[in-house]
Legacy VTK file of the C-alpha trace (Angstrom):
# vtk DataFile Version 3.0
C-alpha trace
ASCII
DATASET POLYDATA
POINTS 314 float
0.000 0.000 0.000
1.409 3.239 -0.994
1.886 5.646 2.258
2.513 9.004 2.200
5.576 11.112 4.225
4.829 14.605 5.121
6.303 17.531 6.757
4.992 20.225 8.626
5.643 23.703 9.532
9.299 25.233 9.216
9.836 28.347 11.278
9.133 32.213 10.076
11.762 33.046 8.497
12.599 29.007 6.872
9.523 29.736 5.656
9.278 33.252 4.150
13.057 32.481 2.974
12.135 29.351 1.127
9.055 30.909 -0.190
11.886 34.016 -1.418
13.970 32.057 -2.805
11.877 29.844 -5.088
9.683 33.180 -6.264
12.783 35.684 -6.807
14.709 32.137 -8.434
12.224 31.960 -10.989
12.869 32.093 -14.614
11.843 34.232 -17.170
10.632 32.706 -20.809
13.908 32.935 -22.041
15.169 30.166 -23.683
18.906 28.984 -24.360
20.153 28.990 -27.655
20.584 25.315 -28.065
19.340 22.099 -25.965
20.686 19.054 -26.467
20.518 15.155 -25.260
22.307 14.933 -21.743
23.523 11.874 -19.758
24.207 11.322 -16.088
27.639 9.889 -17.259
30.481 10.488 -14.485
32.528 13.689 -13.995
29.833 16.359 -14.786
28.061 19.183 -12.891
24.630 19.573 -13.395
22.696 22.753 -12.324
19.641 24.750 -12.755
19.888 27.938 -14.946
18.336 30.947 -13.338
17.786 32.709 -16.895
15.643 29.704 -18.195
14.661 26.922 -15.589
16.716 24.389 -17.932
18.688 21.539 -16.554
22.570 22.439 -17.918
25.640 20.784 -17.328
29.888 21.378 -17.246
32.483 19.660 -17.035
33.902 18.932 -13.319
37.004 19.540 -14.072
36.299 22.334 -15.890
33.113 24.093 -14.944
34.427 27.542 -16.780
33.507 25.605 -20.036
30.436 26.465 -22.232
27.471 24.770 -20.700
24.989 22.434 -22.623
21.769 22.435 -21.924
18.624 20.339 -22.321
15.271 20.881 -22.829
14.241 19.047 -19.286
13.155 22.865 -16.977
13.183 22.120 -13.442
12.535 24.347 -9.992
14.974 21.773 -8.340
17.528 18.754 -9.700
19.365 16.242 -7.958
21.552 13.158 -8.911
23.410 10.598 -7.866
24.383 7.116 -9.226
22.180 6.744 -12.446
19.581 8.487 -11.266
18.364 11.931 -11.777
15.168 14.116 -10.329
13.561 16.994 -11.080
10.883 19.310 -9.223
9.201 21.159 -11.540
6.022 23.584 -10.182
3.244 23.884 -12.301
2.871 27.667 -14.209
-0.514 29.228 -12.658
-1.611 26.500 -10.640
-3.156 27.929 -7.282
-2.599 26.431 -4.562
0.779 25.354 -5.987
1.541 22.001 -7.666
5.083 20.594 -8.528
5.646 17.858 -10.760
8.580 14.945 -10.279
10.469 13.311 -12.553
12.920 10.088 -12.038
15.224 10.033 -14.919
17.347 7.313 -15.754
21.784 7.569 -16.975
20.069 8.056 -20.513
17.885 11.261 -18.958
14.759 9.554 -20.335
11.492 9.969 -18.045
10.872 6.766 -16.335
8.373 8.092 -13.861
6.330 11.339 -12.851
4.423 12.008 -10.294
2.800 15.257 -8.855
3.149 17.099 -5.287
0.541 19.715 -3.352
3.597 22.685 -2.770
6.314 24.698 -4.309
9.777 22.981 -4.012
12.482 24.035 -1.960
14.726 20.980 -1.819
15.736 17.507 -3.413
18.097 15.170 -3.647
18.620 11.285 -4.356
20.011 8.698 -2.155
23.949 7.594 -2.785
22.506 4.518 -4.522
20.245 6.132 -6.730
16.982 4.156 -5.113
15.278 6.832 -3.328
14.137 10.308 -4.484
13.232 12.812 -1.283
12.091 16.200 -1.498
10.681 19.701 0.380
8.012 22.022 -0.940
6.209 24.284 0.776
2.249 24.259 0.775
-0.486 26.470 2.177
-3.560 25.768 4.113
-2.148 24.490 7.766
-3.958 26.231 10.550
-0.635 25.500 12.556
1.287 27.495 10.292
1.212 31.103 11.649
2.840 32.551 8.179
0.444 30.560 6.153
2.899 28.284 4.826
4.053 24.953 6.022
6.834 22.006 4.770
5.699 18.625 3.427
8.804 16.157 2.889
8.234 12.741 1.072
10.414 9.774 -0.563
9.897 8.106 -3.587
11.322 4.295 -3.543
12.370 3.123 -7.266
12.427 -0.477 -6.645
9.234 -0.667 -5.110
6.816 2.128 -6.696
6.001 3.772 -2.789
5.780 6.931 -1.511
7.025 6.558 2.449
4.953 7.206 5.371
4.618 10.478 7.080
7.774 11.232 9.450
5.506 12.852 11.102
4.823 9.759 12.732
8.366 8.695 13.655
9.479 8.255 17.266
11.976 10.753 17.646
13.670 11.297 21.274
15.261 15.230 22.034
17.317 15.191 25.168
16.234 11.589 25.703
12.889 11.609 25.909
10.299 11.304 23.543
9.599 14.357 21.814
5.691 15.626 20.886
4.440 18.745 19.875
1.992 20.019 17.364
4.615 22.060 15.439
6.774 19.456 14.935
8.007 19.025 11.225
11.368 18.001 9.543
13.246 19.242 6.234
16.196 18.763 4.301
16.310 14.497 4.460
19.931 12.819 3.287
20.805 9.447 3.630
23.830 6.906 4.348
25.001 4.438 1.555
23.366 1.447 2.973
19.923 3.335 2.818
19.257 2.545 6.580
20.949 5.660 8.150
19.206 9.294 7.372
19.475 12.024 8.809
17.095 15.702 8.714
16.184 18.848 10.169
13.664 18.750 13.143
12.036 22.233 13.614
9.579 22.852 16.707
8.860 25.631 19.199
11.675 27.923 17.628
14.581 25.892 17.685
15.739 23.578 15.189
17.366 20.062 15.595
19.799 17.273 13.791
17.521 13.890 14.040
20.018 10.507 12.713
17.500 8.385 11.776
17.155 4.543 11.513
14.830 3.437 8.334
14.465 -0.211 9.135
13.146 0.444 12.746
11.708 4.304 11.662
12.961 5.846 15.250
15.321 8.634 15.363
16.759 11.113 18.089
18.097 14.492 18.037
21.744 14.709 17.810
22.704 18.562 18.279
20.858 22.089 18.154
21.392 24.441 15.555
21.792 22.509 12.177
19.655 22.662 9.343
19.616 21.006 5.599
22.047 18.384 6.260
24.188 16.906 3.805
25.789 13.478 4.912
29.640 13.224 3.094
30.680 10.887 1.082
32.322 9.044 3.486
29.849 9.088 6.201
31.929 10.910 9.141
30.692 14.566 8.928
27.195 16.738 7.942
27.104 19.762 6.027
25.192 22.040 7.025
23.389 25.964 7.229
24.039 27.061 11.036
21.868 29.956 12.184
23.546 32.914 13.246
20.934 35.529 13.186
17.559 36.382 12.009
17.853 35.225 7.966
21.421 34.531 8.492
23.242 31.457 8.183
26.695 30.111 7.926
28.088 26.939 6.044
29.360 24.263 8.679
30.232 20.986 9.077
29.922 18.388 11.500
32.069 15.788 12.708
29.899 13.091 13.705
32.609 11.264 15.910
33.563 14.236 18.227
30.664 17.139 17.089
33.523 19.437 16.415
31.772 21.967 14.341
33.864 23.973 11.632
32.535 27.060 10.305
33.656 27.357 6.545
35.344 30.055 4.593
31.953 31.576 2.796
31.161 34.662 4.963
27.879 35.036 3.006
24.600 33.766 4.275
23.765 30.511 2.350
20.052 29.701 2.352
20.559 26.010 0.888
20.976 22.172 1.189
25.192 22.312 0.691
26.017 18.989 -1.548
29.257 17.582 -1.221
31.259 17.349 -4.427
33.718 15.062 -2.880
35.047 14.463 0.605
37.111 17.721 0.449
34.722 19.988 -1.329
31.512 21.930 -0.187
28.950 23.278 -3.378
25.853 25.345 -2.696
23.711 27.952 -4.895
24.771 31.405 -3.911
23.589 35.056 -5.875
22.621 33.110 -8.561
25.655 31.239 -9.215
27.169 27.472 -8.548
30.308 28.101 -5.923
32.836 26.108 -4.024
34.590 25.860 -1.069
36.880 23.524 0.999
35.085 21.518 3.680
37.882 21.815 6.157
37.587 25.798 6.826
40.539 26.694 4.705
40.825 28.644 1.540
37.981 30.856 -0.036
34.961 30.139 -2.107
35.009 29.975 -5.852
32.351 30.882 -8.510
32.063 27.660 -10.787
28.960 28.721 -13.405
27.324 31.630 -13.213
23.472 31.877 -13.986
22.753 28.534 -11.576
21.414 27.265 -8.641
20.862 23.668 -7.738
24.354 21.965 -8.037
24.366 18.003 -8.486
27.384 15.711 -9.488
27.710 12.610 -11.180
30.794 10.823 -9.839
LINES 1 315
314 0 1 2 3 4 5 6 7 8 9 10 11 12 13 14 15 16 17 18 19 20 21 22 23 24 25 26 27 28 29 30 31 32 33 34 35 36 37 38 39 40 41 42 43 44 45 46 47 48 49 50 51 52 53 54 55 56 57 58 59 60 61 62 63 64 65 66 67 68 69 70 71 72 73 74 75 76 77 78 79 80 81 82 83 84 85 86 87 88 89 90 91 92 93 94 95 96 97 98 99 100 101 102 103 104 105 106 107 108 109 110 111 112 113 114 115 116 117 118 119 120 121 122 123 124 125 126 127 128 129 130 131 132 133 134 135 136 137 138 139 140 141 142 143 144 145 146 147 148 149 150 151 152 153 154 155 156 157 158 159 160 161 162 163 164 165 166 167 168 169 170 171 172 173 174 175 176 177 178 179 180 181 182 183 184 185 186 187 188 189 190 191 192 193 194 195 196 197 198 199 200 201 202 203 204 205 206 207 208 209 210 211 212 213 214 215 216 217 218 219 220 221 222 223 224 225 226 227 228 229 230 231 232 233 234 235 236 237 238 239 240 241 242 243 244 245 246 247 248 249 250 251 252 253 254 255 256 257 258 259 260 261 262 263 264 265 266 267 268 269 270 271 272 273 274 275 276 277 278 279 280 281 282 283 284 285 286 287 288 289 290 291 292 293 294 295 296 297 298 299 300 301 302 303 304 305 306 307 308 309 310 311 312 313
């Protein structure tokens, strides 16, 4: 039976930020000169281009190249292994609707779906089975700025859409945690697909939950950290730590010792970083792809300009 996994309200200003972003991030009906056939082969950058909504893609090793671009227009795009996704709201539709699409290494459809909500977030598991996703909807009467999260997973073995983690036993400071307000965001999973980890968001404050998926109980880890992003080699988070009303700085999180270590872009960064490698930090910034070391050092680096949503294929 196919179950359903929604989120509920982020805070004011996650809210009214989100909301900002995907409005102002909007395209106009320009179109790029040429589209052609992508692939998710390895060594590529995919991202979103702010003048046009299409998917286009560089060169990793040289993202200062001339970007192609397909005819695919999404509000969102993820990838990893051979699969891609792309959120996609519907022009004019009121309340909002978003579409989803699972392409496969060709970049051929091979299932869509539809979502109440604009998006704000999505990415795809390390082993390409799972899509998950954020959009914001309207209607909640818990939602004091009219606008609430819903979350979900799509499983591409099995067809089903996951049950509300709503409903998951989560434990803050040991004990287990209820509250009408509670909702999560920004979902990213281990390798072996058991492990996840998300944003809790009640009362104010916001939370790191790790997650187990094969016993669907999880516990709050550390205050402060929202839109995780799990590394590649499953010892640190990425993350947006808030510093002040609509501020936020880039972190990361060892996991071992919760060492946190503020990184090098002094900018606020209102997004869901994705880890290029296990060195490397990339995040959508002033409409533009950028970069920075993971370890604090260095500076951040414009990769393409025009773009927002950064995915990899490795």
């Amino acid at each position: 039976m196919k179950k359903v996994l929604l989120a509920v309200a982020g805070t004011v200003v996650l809210a009214a930020a989100a909301v900002v972003y995907t409005v102002a991030a909007r395209p106009s009906p320009a179109e790029p000169a040429k589209v052609e056939h992508l692939s998710l082969a390895p060594g590529q950058l995919f991202f979103r281009s702010t003048k046009t909504g299409n998917v286009g893609v560089v060169p990793l090793a040289n993202p200062g190249a001339a970007p192609k671009f397909s005819d695919l227009k999404c509000d969102r795009f993820a990838v990893s292994a051979s699969t891609g996704m792309c959120l996609a709201v519907r022009p004019g539709t009121l309340p909002a609707v978003s579409d989803f699409s699972i392409l496969d290494r060709d970049f051929a459809t091979t299932h869509k779906d539809y979502l109440p909500g604009t998006p704000s977030r999505a990415r795809v598991s390390p082993d390409g089975k799972r899509v998950y996703w954020t959009v914001f909807v309207t209607g909640d009467s818990y939602a004091a700025t009219g606008f609430s999260t819903r979350a979900g997973i799509y499983q591409l073995d099995n067809g089903e859409l996951e049950k509300t983690i709503e409903e998951m036993p989560v434990l803050v400071e040991g004990k287990r945690y209820f509250s009408a307000d509670v909702n999560y965001w920004g979902i990213t999973f281990s390798k072996d697909g058991k492990r996840f980890y998300s944003t809790l968001g009640t009362k104010g404050k916001t939370y790191l939950i790790e997650g187990d998926y094969d016993t669907y109980r999880g516990k709050a880890l550390r205050e402060n950290v929202e839109c995780p992003s799990l590394s590649p080699d499953e010892t640190r988070i990425a993350f947006k730590k808030k510093v002040g009303e609509g501020v936020w700085r880039l972190s990361v999180l060892d996991l071992k010792t919760m060492r946190e270590t503020a990184l090098a872009e002094p900018r606020s960064v209102d997004d869901q970083a994705l880890w290029q490698d296990d060195h490397t930090i990339l995040y959508g910034l002033e409409n533009a792809v950028w970069s920075v070391p993971a370890d604090g050092s260095g500076a951040p680096r414009k990769l393409v300009s025009d773009a927002a949503s950064p995915a990899v294929t490795s």
